[in-house]
C-alpha positions as CSV (number, residue, x, y, z in Angstrom):
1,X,0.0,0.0,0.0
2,X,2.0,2.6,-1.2
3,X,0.3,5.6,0.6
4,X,-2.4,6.4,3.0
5,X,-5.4,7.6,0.1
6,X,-5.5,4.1,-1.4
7,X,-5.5,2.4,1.6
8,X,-8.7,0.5,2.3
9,X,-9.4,2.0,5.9
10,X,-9.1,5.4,3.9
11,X,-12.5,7.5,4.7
12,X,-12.1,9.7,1.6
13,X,-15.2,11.3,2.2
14,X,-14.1,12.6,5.6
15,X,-10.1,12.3,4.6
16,X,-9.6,10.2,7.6
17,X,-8.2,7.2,8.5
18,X,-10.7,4.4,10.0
19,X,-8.3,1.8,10.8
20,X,-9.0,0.1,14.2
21,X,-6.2,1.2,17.2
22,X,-5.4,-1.5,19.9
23,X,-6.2,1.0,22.4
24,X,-10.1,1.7,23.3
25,X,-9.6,4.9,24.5
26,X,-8.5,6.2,20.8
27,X,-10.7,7.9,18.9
28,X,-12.4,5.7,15.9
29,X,-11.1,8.0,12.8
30,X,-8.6,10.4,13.2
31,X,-6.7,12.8,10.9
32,X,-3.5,12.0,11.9
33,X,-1.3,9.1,10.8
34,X,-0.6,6.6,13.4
35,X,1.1,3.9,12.1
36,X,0.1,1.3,14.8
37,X,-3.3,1.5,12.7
38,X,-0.8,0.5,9.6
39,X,-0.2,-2.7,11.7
40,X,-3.8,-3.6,12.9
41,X,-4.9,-3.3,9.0
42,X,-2.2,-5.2,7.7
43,X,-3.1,-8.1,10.8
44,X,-6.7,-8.1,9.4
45,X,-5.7,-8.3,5.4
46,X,-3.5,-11.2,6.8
47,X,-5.6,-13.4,8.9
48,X,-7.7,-14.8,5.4
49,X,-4.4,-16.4,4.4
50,X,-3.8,-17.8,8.1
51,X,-6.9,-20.0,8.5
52,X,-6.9,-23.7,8.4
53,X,-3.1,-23.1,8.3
54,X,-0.9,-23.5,11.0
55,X,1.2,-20.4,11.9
56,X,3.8,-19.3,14.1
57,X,3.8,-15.8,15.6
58,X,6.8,-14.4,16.5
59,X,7.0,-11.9,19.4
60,X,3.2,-11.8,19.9
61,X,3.6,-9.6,22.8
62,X,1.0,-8.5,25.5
63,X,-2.4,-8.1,23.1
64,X,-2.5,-11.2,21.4
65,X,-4.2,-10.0,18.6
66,X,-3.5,-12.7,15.6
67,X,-4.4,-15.1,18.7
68,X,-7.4,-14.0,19.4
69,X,-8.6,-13.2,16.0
70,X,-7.5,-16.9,14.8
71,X,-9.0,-18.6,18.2
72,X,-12.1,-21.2,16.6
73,X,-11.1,-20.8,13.3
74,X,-11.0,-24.6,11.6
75,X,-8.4,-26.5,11.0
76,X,-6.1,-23.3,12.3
77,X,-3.2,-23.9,14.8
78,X,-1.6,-21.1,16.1
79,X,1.7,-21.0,18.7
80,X,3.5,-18.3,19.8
81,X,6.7,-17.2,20.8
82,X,8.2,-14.4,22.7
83,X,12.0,-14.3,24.9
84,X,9.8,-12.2,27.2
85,X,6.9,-14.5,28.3
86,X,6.6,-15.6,31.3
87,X,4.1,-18.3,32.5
88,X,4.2,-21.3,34.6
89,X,5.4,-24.9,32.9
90,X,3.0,-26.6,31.8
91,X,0.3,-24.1,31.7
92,X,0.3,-22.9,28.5
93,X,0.5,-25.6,24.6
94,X,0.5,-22.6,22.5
95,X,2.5,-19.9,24.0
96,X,6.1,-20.3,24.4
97,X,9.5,-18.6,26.3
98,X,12.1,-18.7,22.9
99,X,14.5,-16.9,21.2
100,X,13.5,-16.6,17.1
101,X,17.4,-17.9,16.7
102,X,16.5,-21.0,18.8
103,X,13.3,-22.6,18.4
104,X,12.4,-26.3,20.1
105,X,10.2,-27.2,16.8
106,X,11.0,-29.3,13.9
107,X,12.0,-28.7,10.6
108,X,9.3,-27.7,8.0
109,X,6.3,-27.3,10.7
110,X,4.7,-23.9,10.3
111,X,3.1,-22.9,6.8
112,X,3.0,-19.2,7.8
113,X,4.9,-17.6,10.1
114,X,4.5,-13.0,11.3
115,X,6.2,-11.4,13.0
116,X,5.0,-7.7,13.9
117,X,7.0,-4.8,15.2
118,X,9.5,-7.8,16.2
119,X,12.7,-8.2,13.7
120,X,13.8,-4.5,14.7
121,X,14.4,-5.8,18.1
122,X,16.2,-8.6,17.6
123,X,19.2,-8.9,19.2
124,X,18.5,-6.7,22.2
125,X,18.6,-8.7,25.3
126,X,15.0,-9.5,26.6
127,X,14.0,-11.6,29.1
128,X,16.4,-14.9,30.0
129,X,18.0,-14.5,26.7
130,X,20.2,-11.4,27.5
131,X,22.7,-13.5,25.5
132,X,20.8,-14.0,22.6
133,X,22.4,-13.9,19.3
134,X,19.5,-13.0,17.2
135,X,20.3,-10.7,14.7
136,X,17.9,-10.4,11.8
137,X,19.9,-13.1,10.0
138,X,19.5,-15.4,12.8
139,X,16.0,-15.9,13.1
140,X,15.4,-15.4,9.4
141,X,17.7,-18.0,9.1
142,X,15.8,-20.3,12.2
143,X,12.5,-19.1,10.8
144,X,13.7,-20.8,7.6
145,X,14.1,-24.2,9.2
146,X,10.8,-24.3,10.5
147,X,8.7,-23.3,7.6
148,X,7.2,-25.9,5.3
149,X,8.1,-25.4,1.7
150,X,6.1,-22.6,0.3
151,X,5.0,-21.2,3.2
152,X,4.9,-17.6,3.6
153,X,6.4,-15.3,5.8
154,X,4.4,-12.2,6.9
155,X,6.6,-9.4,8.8
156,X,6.2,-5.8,9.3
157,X,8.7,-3.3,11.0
158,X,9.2,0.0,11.7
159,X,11.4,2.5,9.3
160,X,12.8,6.0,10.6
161,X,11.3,5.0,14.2
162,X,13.1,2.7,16.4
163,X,14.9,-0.5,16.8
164,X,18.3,-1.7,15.6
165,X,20.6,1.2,12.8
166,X,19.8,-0.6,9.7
167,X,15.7,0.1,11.0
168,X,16.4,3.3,11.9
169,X,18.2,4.7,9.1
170,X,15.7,3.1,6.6
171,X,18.4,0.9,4.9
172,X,16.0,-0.1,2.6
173,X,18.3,-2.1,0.4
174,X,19.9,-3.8,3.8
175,X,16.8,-4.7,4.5
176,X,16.0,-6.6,1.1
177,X,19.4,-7.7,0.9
178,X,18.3,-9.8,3.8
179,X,16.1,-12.0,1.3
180,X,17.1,-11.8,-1.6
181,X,21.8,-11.6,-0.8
182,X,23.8,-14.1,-2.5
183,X,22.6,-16.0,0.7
184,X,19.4,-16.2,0.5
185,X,18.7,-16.7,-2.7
186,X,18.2,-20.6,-2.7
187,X,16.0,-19.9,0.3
188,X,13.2,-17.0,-0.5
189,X,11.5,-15.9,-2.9
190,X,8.3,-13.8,-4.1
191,X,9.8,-10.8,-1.9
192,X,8.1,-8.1,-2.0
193,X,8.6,-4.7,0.3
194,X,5.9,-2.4,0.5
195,X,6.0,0.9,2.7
196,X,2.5,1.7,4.1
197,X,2.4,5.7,4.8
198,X,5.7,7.0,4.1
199,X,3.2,9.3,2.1
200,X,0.1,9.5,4.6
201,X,-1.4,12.9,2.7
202,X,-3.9,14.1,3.1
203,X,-3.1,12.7,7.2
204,X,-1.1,14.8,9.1
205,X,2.0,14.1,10.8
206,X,2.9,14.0,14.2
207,X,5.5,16.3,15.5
208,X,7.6,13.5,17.4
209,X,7.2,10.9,14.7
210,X,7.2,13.1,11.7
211,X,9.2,10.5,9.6
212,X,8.1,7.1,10.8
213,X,6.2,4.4,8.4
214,X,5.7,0.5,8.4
215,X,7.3,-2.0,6.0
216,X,5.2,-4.8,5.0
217,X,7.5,-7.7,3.9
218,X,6.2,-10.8,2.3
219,X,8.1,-14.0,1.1
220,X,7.9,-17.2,0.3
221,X,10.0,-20.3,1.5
222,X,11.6,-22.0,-1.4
């Protein structure tokens, strides 16, 4: 979606954005770009292609979103992980403590796996893995392993926000580089990057995030 006006939660009748905001409290439209809204609309385009599948979120967080919105749906599986999570042994079968470099399932498991507002972080030491060693090319690398053949990979991160340099600076040709390198070319393919709201006109900008946008990524596991 390459900017806000053809964006399906686009009201162009009120030039607003509609998209839904995790929080209650926000207001239902609003004239400003936000682009946690960016992330719930891309979750809802998503789930279609998740159901009767079974998918692995990575870094689902504290609202459970794809969860919740994926809970009854037939023939759907979905587990979770997160180096932050903490919950008693044996009290959880779909929610688990890992590090996306070092995942306790088998090879070829998951037929899609998303991962939202997550690959920017890894790396930084959360949880009990302060010595984690998951860099970007880590877990793409782990994420690899435990995808079926042709599954698809679903991520979105942050550009000219937060997270790790290459994130920050919007190394946009690091980032694809990532996929599609000399080293990954035997194991992706179908990559496509898509910024959603690096032009949000007719929304305004935010003073503090004046920059900021979301890169959808999709690809497919050879």
């Amino acid at each position: 979606m390459p900017d806000c006006i053809s964006c399906p939660r686009f009201d162009r009748d009120l030039n607003a954005c509609h998209a839904r905001h995790k929080d209650p409290k926000m207001p239902v439209t609003t004239t400003v770009y936000d682009m946690r809204r960016c992330t719930n609309t891309l979750l809802d385009l998503h789930i279609p292609d998740m159901i009767g599948k079974w998918v692995l979120e990575v870094g689902f967080g504290w609202t459970n979103d794809c969860e919740k919105m994926l809970r009854d749906k037939p023939g759907t599986e979905w587990l979770g992980i997160d180096p932050r999570w903490r919950i008693p042994e044996g009290s959880s079968k779909c929610k688990f403590q890992m590090s996306v470099d070092k995942m306790g399932f088998p090879d070829g498991h998951f037929d899609v796996v998303y991962a939202s507002q997550t690959m920017e972080h890894w790396g930084e030491p959360w949880g009990v893995h302060k010595d984690t060693t998951a860099t970007p090319d880590a877990g793409l690398a782990e994420i690899s392993r435990v995808m079926k053949q042709g599954g698809v990979l679903l991520v979105d991160v942050p550009i000219l926000s937060h997270g790790s340099r290459m994130f920050k600076s919007g190394d946009l040709d690091g980032i694809r580089n990532m996929f599609s390198g000399s080293v990954w070319h035997d194991v992706w393919h179908d990559v496509v990057l898509e910024p959603w709201g690096r032009d949000c006109s007719p929304l305004l900008r935010n003073r503090r995030h004046n920059k900021e946008y979301v890169l959808a990524i999709r690809a497919v596991r050879k």
